[in-house]
C-alpha positions in Angstrom: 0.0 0.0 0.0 1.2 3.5 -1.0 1.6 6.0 1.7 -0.2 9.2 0.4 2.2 12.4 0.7 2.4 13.9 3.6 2.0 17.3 2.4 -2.0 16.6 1.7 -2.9 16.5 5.3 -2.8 20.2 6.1 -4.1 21.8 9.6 -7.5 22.0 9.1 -8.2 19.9 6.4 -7.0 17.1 3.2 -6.4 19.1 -0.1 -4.4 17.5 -2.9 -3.7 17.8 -6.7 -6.1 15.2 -8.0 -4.3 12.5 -9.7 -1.0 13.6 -8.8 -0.9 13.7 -4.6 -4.9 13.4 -4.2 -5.6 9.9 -6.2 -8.7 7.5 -5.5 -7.1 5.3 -4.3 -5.8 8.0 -1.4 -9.4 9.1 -0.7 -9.9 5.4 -0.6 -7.4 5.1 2.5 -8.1 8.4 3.8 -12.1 6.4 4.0 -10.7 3.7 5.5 -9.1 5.4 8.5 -12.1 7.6 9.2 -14.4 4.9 8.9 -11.9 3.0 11.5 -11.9 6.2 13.5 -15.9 6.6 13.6 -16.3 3.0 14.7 -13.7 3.7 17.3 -16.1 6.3 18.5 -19.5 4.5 18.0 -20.6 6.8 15.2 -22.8 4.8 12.5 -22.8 6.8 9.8 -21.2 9.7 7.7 -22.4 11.9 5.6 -21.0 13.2 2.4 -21.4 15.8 0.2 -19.6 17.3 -3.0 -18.8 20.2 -4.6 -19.1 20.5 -8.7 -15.6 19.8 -9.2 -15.0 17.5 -12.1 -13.3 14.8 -10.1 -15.9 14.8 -7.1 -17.9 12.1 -8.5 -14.7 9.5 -8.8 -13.2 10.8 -5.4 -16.8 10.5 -3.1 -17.3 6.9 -4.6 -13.6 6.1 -3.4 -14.3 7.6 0.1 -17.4 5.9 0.7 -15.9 2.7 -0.5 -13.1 3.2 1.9 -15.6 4.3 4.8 -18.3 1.5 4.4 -15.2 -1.0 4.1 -14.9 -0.4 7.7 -18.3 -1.2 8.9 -19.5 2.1 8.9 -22.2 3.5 6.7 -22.4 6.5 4.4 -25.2 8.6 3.5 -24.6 10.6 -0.2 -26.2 14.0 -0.1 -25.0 14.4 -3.9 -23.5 17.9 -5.2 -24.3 20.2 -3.0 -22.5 23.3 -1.4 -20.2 22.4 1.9 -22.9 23.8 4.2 -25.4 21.9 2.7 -23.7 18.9 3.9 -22.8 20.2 7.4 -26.8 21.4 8.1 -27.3 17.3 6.2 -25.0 15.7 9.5 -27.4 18.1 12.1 -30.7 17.4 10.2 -29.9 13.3 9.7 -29.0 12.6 12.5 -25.7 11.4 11.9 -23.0 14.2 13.7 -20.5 13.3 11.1 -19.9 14.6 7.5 -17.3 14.7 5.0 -17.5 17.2 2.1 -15.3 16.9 -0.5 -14.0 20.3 -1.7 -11.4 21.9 -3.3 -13.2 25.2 -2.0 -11.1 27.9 -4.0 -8.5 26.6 -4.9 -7.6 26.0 -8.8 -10.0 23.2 -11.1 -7.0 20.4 -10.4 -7.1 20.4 -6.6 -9.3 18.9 -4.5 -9.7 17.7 -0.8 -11.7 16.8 2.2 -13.2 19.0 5.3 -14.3 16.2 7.9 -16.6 16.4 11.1 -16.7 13.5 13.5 -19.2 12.7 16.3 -19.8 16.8 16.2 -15.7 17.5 15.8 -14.3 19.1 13.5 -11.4 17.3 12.2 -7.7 19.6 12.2 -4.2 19.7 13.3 -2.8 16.1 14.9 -6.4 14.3 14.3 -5.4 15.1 10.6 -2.5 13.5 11.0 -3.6 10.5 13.3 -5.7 9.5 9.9 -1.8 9.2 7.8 -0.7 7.6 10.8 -3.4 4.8 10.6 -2.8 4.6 7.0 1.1 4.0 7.3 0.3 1.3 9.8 -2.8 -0.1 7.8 -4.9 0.2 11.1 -8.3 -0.5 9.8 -11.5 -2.3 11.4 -13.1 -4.4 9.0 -17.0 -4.5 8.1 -19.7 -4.6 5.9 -21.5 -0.7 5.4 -24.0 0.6 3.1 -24.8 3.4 1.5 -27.9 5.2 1.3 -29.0 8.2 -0.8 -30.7 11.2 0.9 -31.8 14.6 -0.2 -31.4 18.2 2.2 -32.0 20.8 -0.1 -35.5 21.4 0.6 -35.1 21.2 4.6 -32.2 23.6 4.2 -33.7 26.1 2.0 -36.8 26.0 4.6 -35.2 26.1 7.4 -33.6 29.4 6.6 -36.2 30.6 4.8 -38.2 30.3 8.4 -35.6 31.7 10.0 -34.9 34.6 8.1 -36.8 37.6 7.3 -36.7 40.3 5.1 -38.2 43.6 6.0 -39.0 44.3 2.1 -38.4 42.6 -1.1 -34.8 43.3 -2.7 -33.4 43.5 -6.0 -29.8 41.7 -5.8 -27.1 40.5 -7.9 -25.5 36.8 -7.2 -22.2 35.4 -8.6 -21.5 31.7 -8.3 -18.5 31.8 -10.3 -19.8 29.0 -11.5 -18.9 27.1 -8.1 -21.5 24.9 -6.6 -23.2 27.6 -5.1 -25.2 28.1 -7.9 -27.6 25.1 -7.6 -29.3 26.5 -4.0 -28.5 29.9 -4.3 -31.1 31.5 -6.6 -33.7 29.7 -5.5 -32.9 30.6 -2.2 -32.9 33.9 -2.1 -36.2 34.1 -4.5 -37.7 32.4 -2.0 -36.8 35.1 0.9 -38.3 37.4 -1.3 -35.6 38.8 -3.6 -35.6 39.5 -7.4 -32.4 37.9 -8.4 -30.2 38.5 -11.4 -27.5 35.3 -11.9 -24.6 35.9 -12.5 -22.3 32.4 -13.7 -24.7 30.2 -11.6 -24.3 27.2 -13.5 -21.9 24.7 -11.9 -18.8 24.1 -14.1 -15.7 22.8 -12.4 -13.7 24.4 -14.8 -14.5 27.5 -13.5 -15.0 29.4 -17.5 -15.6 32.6 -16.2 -13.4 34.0 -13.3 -12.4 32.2 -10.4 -14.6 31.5 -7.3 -12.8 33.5 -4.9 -14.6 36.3 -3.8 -11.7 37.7 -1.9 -9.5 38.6 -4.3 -11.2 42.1 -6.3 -10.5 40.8 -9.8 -13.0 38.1 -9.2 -15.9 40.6 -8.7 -15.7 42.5 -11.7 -18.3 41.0 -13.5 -20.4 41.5 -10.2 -19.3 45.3 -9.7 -20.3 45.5 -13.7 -24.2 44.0 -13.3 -24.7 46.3 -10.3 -24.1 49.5 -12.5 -26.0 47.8 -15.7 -29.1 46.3 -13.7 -29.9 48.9 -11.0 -29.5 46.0 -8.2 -29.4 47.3 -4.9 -26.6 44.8 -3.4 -24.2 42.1 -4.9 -23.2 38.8 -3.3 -20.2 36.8 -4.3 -19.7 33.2 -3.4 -16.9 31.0 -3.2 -16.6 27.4 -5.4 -17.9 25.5 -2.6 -20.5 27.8 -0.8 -19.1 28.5 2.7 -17.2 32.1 2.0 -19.4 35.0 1.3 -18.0 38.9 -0.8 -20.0 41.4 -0.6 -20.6 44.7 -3.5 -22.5 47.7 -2.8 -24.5 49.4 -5.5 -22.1 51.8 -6.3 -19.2 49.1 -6.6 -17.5 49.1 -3.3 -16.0 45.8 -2.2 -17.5 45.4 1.9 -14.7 43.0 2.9 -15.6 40.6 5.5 -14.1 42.3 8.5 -16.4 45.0 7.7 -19.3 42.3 7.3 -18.6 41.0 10.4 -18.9 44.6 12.2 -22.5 44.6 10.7 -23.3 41.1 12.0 -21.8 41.9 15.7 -23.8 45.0 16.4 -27.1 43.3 15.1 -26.3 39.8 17.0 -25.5 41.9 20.8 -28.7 43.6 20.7 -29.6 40.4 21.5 -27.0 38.7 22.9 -25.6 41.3 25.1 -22.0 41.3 26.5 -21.0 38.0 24.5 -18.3 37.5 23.1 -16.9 37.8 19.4 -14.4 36.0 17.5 -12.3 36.9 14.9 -9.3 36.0 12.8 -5.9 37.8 12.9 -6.3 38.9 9.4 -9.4 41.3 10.1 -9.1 45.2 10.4 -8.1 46.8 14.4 -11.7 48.5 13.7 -13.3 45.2 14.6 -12.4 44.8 18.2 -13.0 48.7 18.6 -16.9 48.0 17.3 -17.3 45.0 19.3 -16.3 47.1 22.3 -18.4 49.7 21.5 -21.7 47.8 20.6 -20.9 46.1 24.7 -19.3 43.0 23.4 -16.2 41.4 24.2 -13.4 40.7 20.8 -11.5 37.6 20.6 -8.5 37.1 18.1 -8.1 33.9 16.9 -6.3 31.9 14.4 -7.6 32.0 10.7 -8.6 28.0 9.4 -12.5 27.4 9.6 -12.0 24.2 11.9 -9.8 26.5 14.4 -12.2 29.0 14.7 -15.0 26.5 14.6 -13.7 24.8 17.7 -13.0 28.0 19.7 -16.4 29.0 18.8 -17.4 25.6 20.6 -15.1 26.2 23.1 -16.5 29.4 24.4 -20.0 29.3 23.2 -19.6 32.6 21.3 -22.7 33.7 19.5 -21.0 34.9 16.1 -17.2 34.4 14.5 -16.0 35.7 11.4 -12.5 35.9 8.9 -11.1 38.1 7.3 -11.4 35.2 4.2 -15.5 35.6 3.9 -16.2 32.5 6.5 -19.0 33.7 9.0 -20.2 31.4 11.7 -23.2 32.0 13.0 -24.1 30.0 16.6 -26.9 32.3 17.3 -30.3 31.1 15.4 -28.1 28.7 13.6 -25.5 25.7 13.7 -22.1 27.2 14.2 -20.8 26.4 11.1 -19.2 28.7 8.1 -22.5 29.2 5.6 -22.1 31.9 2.8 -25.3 31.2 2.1 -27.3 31.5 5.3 -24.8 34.7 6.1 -25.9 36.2 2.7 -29.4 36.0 4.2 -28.8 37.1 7.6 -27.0 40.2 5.6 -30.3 40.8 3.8 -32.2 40.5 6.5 -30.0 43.4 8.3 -29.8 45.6 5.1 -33.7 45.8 4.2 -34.3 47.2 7.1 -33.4 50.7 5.6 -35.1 52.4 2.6 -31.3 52.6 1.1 -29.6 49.1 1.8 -25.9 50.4 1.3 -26.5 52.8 3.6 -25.6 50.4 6.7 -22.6 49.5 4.7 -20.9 52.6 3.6 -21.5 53.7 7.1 -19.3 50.8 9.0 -15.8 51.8 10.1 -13.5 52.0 7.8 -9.3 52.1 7.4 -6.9 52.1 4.6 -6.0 48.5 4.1 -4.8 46.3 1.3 -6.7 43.1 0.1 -4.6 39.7 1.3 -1.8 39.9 -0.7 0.3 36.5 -1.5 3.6 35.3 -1.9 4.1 31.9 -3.6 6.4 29.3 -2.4 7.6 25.8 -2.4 5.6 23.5 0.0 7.4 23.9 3.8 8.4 27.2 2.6 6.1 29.6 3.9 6.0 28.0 7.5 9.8 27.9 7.5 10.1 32.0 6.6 7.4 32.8 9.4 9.0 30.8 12.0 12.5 32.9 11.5 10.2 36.0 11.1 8.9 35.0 14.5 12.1 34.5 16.0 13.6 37.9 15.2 10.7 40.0 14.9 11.2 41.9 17.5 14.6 43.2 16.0 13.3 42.9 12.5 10.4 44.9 12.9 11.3 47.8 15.6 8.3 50.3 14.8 5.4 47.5 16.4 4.7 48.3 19.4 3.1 44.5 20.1 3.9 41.5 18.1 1.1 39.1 18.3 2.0 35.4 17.5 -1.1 32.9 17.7 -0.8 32.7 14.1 1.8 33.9 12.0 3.6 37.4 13.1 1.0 40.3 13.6 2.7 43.7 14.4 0.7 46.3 15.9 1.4 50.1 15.2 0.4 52.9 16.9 -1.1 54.0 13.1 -1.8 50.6 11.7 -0.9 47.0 11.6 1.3 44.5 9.3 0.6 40.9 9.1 2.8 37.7 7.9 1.1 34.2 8.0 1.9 31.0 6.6 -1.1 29.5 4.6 -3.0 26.4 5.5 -4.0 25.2 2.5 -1.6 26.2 -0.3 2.1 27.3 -0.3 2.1 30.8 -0.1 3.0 33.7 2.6 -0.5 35.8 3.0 0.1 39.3 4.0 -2.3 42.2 4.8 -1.4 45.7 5.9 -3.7 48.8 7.2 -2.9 51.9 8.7 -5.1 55.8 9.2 -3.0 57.2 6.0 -1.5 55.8 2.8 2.0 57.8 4.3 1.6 54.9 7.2 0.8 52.3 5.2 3.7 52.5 3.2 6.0 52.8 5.9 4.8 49.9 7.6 5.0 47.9 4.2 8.9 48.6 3.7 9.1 47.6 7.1 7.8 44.3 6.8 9.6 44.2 3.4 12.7 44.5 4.5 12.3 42.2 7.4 10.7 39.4 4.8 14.6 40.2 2.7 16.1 39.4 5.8 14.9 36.2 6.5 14.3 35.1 3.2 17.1 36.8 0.7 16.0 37.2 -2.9 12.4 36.7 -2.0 9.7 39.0 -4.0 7.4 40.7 -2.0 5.2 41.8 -4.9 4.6 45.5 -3.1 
């Protein structure tokens, strides 16, 4: 038996190059030792879901071959969006779910996001699958599968959950992600009238790609708004969980922004609770928490980190700086572009002018996550030298905050270096009160980047 590489089991997740380091017959092991695992923890069944990748079919038939091999029993939910097949593990019953996801990353990758008995799967329980699978530690048994359908209870149980305060004119772009089979019908049934934008699912991805948070992938979005008279664009990612955000006239409301909206509205009823939030997010988002009586949290970025804090200290509402949004308040916990697209509406049509709420959150000069590309190791290798000799690298911070890559805090502003979880890069952001600030924290951080990593290019 063929180990799989190493390099596929990342913290929070299993993402892969299909049919070069993410085969079938890898899914097919990677089945095997979560099937062994959810026996070892008396769960009877798992749930999985794809996304419309090309190479979901192939890979979900080798993971529930691999799972039922065990003894354990699978339940195929189809292609559906990665929330679908979370709210599928609450609604059957079953606590445990696999969806298989490349999310946004390029049409050749692909991967797994797992939940067990109510966990979500990251970090050395990643790992402890590999481990299973280089000692071929697998229970033996006889599963089924069975075929079930959640699109209907999903799209009703939000739709009963979730009010509008007037009927809305939006704009939606699937980017041709998967997205696009729930989320027209969706919002049309909160109410909206809903102009579609690349909703048909196409793992090639023909049009742009589905990741609302980089700005060159909402063009076309920023383009229908002016042409169509829509009052509010909404951007989704290729498998449904990360959410962007246009206003009328075009402005990009990034997701730290977002999650300003969704804190204020969530502690008038919640008040005093606490908020999470990753280390990529604006300094304004701690400041609003505070000053709508809440209490900020940063946390690492990685959906199944924040997930489990969120668990951990039975915070109401979470959010990153990537467009993930978990909502534990009047729904699951769980990061749901779709079900934070409506809770957004909801918010928004309460005002005769829907941007209104939006142009109006606090703002600060900032740059969009900006990335350097490396070899695999590479990026965790430069942050942990940066982390060593920050201090003397970067002498303007006056904090350096380390949960999660290097974070330095400015008296004007803030410079961030992380490694990233799922591919080989270096993800940067900057913000600062003036563009003079912002540059000079930049050539800060650039320089101190040089110094740790000669000959590297920084791309600003």
């Amino acid at each position: 038996m063929q180990i799989p590489a190493p390099e596929i089991f990342k913290a929070y997740d299993i993402r892969g190059i299909v049919q070069t380091t993410l085969t079938a017959e890898t899914v097919r092991q990677i089945g095997m030792a979560l099937g062994t695992e959810a026996v070892a923890r008396g769960v009877d069944s798992i749930v999985i879901g794809r996304d419309g990748r090309l190479s979901g079919p192939a890979l979900a038939g080798a993971l529930a071959d691999g799972i039922t091999s065990t003894g354990a029993n699978v339940v195929d939910i189809g292609r559906v969006p990665t929330p679908m097949t979370y709210f599928a593990a609450h609604e059957l019953g079953a606590g445990s779910c696999v969806s298989v996801t490349g999310s946004h990353n390029p049409p050749e990758y692909n991967g797994l996001k797992m939940v067990l008995a109510g966990q979500t799967l990251y970090g050395e329980m990643i790992q402890d699958l590999r481990r299973r699978i280089a000692n071929a530690d697998f229970c033996e048994g006889h599963g089924h599968v069975q075929f079930a359908s959640v699109r209907q209870a999903y799209i009703d149980r939000i739709v009963g959950d979730v009010k509008l305060s007037r009927p809305m004119k939006i704009v939606i772009d699937c980017g041709n992600g998967v997205a696009g089979s729930v989320a027209p019908d969706l919002f049309r049934r909160m109410g909206c009238t809903v102009i579609e934008l690349f909703c048909e699912v196409d793992g090639n991805f023909p049009n742009h790609h589905p990741d609302p948070s980089k700005p060159e992938n909402l063009v076309d979005l920023q383009r229908a708004l002016r042409e169509t008279g829509a009052e509010l664009g909404l951007a989704f990612d290729g498998d449904g969980d990360r959410l962007g955000v246009v206003t009328r006239d075009g402005e990009i409301i990034y997701p730290d922004r977002q999650l300003m909206l969704f804190a204020a509205d969530v502690l008038t009823r919640n008040p005093g609770a606490e908020i999470i939030y990753d280390v990529k997010c604006s300094r304004w988002v701690a400041e609003s928490i505070r000053h709508q009586g809440g209490r900020p949290l940063m946390w690492n970025t990685g959906h199944a980190l924040i997930k489990t804090k969120l668990k951990e200290t039975g915070a109401p509402l979470a959010g990153e700086m990537s467009g993930h949004m978990f909502f534990k308040e009047r729904w699951y916990g769980f990061d749901d572009a779709l079900y934070t697209g409506a809770r957004l509406l909801e918010i928004v049509s309460r005002w005769a002018d829907s941007n209104w709420p939006l142009k109006n959150l606090p703002n600060a000069i900032s740059t969009p996550e900006l990335n350097i590309k490396m070899q695999e190791g590479e990026p965790h290798a430069l942050v942990a030298k940066l982390r060593e000799r920050g201090r003397k690298l970067l002498p303007g911070a006056r904090e350096l905050i380390t949960i999660d890559g290097v974070r330095a805090e400015y008296a004007d502003g803030f410079g961030l270096a992380r490694a990233s979880n799922t591919t080989p890069v270096v993800v940067l952001r900057f913000e600062a009160d003036n563009q003079a600030a912002l540059a000079r924290i930049q050539n800060e951080f650039k320089a101190a980047l040089r110094s740790v990593w000669p000959g590297i290019e920084t791309g600003f």
